[in-house]
N, C-alpha and C positions, 0 to 999 in steps of 0.2 A: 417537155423539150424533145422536139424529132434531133434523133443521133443520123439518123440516113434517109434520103431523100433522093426518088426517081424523078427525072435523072440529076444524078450525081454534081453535086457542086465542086470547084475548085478547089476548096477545102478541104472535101471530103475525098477527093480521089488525092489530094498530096499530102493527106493524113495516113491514108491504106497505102501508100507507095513507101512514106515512112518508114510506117509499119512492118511490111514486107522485109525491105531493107536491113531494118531490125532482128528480125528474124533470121535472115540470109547470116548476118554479120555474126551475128549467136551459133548459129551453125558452123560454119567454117573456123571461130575461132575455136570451138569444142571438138572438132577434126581434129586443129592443129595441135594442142592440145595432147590429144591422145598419140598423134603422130611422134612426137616429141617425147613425151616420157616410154617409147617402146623406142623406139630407134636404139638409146646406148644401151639396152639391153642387147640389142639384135649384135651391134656393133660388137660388142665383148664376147658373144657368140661367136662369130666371124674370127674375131684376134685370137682366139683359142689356136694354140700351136698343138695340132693332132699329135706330132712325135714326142711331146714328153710324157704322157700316159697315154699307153697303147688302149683306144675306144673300146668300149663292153661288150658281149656279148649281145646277140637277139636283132634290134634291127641296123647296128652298126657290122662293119665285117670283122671280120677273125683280125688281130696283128698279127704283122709279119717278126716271128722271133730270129727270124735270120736277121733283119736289119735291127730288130732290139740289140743282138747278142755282137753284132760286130761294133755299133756303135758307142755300148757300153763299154767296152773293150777297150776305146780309144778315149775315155774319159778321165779326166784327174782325179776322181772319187775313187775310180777303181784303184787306180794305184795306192793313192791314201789308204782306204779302206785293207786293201793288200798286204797293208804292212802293218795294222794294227792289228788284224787277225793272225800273223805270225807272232802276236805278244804273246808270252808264257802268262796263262791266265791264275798261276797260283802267285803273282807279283802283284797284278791288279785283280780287284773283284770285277762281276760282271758289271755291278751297279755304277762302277766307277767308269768301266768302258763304256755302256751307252749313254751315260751321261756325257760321254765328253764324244762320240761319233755319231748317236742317233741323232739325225737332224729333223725335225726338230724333235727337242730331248721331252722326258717327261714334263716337266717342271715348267715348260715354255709352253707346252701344249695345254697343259693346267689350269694357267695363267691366260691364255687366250681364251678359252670357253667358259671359264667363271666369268668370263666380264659380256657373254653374249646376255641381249635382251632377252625378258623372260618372254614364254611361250611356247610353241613348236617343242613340247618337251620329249615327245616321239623320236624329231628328227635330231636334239641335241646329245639322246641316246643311245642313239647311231651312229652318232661323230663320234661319241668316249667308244662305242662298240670296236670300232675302226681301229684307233690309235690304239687301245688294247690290244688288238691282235697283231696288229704290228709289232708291238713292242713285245709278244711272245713270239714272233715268228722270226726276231732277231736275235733271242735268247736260244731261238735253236739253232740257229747259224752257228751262235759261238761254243752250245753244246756241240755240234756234230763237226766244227774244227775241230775239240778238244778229240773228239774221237777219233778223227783221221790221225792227227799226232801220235794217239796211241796206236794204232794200228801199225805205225809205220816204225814206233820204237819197239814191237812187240817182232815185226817182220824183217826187220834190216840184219841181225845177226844169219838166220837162215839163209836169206837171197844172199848177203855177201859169203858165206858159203857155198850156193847151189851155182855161182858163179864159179868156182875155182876147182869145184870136183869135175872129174873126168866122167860126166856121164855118159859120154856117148863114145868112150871109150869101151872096152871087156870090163865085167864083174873083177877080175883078178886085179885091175891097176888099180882098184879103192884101196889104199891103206889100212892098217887096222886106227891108227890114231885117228884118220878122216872118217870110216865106220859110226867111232863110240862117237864124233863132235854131232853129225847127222844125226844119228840117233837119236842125241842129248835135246837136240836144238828140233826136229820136229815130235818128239813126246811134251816136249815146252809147246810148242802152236797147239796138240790137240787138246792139252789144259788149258790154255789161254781161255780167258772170259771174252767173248765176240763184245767189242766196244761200241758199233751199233746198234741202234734199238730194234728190237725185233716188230716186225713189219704189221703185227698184231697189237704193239703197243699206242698209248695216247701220245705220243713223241709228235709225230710226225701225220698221222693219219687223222689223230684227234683234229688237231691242228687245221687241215684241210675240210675238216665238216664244219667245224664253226666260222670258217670263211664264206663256203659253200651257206649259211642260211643266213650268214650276212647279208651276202649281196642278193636273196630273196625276199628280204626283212627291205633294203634298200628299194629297191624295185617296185614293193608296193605304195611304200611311201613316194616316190616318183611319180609312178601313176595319180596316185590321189593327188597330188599337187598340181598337175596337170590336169586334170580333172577341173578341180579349183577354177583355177586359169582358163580355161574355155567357157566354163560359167559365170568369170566376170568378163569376159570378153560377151558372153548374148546377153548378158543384163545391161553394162553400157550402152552396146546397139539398141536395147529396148526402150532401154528409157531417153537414149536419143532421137529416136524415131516415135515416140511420144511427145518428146517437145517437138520436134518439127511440124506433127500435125495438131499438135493445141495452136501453132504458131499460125500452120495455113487457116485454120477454122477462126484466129482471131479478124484475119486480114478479112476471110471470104466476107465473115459475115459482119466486119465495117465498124468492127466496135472499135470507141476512141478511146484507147487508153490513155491514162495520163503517168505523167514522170516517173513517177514513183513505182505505179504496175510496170511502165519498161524497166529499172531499176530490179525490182525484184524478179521481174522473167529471166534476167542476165543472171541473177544471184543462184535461178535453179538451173540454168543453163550448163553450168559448173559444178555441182552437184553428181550426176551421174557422169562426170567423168574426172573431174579430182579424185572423189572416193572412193569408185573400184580400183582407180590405177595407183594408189596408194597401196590400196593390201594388193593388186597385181602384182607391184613390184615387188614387197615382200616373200610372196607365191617364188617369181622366178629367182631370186637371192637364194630360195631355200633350195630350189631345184638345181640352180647351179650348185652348191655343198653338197648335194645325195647326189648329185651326177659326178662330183669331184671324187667323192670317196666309192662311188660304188664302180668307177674304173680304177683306182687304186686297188679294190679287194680282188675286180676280177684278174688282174694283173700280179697279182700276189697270190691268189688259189692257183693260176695256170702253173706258178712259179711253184706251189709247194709239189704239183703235181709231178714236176723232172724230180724235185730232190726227191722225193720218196720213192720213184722208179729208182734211182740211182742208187741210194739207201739198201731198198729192201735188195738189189744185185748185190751190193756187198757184203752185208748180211749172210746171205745164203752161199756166195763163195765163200766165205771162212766157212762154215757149218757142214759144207760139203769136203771140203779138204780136211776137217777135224776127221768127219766121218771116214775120208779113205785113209787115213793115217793109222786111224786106229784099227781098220781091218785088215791094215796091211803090216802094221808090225803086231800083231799078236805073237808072233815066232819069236819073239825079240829082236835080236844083233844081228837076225840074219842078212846076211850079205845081197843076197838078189830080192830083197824084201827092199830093205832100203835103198837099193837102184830105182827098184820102177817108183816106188812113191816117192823119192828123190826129183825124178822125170816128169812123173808128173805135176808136183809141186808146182816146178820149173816152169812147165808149161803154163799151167794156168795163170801162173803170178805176172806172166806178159800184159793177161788181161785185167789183171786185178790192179796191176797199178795203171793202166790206163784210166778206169774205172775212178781209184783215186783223185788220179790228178782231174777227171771230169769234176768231181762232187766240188772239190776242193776250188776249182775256177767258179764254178757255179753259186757255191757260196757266197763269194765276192759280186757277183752279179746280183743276184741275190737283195744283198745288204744294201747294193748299191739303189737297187729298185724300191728296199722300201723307204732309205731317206727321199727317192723323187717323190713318192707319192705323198705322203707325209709333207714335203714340205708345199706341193702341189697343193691340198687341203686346207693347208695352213694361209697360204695365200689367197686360194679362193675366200677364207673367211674374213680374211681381213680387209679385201677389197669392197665386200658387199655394206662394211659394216663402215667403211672409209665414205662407201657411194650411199649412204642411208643417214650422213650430215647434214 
């Protein structure tokens, strides 16, 4: 049986135009196709609201902490938060406070990632990586309120003293009563135990190194998943560009297929591009989670990085005023002894309670930053896992 025949019969040329057509119609709908399941990715990309977690570091730009710090500022979190952090913490436990302020609380977070699919078990312990350091990084907000408190019922006897002496009066106006209270009240401050952590300790410093390889631990896993994703994006183009030339080499060379070969050409026609874009979309689901949580960590390391400037200044102002206390009343009672370290006392405590009330706002900013990210996270997983129905 001759399949083709010079020159071409009627049949045979609206057999190969079929054909063709065929082809063409396989193509475009494997376009469309792919066009279609990348779009709502792209789209969700797009809707991403840049100001609720300030972008990462490397090739996105620096945040602006002037517009984090004002904005914050004006939020009803802060206030909330505000007022739970002036709780007297020996009435409730910690465990009782972030259970009922950390948003989202242990327990909810728990409860979301036991029910993710198995797999990705890299990127699933990177998520608990996340949410643990948070939820230490909030246990030390409520450590170092606890400590401002102390500082300030340790320091308010003295100030409201160093308020009412005449220091900038003559040695002779001091009274002897106002003398021994002075006295009294700074050999008390240079025994005081400094209720900040010393700037050497795992308080505060720890804290910021395990964020720091957090979000390099994040990063890599980023990259490979990207990675990923370009690799099924040339394997779809390859094997799409394979069928289109088995498709022209069927037409050139006039072979008549019957039903059932067009049938099955359609069937592989879908093949390479159902399949990659399936684990595709998986790929970008995972990357939005490392990309959600690795601008949470870096938004949370820049964060520990004030507290701990701020920390280690106070620190070291108590430790330096112990020090001149102590050099300066070795005389004992004596009267121009107690003037100048009086004076200076004075002086520096201008900036020391500035200093306070800095850490003490900051705090609250703080806490407030890490229920955004957190609950950011938390959305991001649930959205992926809502669009994976």
């Amino acid at each position: 049986m001759v399949f083709w025949s010079y020159p071409p019969t009627r049949k045979q040329l609206a057999g190969s135009a079929v054909l063709f057509a065929t082809g063409a119609t396989l193509f475009a709908a494997g376009a469309y196709l792919s066009v279609v399941n990348i779009a709502p990715q792209q789209a969700r990309a797009k809707a991403r609201n840049p100001t609720d977690i300030t972008s990462r570091s490397g090739s996105q730009s620096s945040p602006s902490l002037t517009t984090e710090y004002t904005s914050a500022l004006q939020t009803s979190s802060y206030s909330e938060i505000r007022i739970f952090l002036d709780l007297e913490s020996d009435i409730t436990t910690q465990d009782q406070l972030l259970s009922q302020y950390l948003r989202p609380n242990g327990q909810h977070v728990e409860e979301i990632l036991q029910r993710e699919e198995p797999g990705f078990t890299e990127t699933r312990l990177l998520l608990w990586s996340f949410f643990d350091h948070s939820e230490h990084k909030a246990r030390m907000c409520l450590d170092l309120c606890q400590a401002i408190r102390r500082a300030r019922t340790l320091i308010t006897p003295l100030q409201d003293l160093l308020l009412v002496l005449p220091l900038d009066s003559d040695t002779d106006s001091l009274s002897s009563p106002q003398r021994t209270r002075a006295f009294d009240l700074l050999l008390k401050y240079e025994h005081l135990e400094n209720p900040f952590p010393d700037p050497g300790s795992h308080t505060v410093h720890g804290l910021r190194h395990c964020f720091s390889n957090l979000n390099e631990q994040l990063q890599i896993q980023i990259n490979l998943s990207n990675s990923h994703i370009r690799f099924l994006h040339r394997a779809t183009l390859t094997l799409t560009l394979c069928l289109i030339l088995t498709t022209v080499g069927v037409v050139v060379a006039g072979v008549v297929v019957a039903a059932h070969a067009v049938v099955a050409l359609g069937v592989m026609s879908l093949i390479p591009v159902c399949g990659p874009c399936k684990i595709e979309r998986k790929e970008k689901s995972r990357v939005a989670e490392l990309d959600a949580a690795q601008r949470g960590t870096y938004v949370l390391h820049e964060d520990i990085i004030t507290i701990e400037r701020l920390v280690n200044h106070l620190y070291s102002d108590i430790e330096v005023n112990k020090r001149f206390i102590r050099s300066g009343l070795w005389r004992g009672k004596d009267l121009h002894s107690i003037m100048e370290v009086s004076k200076q006392i004075k002086r520096s405590n201008v900036s020391f309670q500035k200093q306070l009330k800095d850490l003490d706002e900051h705090l609250c900013l703080s806490f407030a930053a890490i229920n955004r990210a957190r609950s950011h996270l938390i959305q991001t997983i649930t959205n992926n896992r809502i669009n994976s129905l």
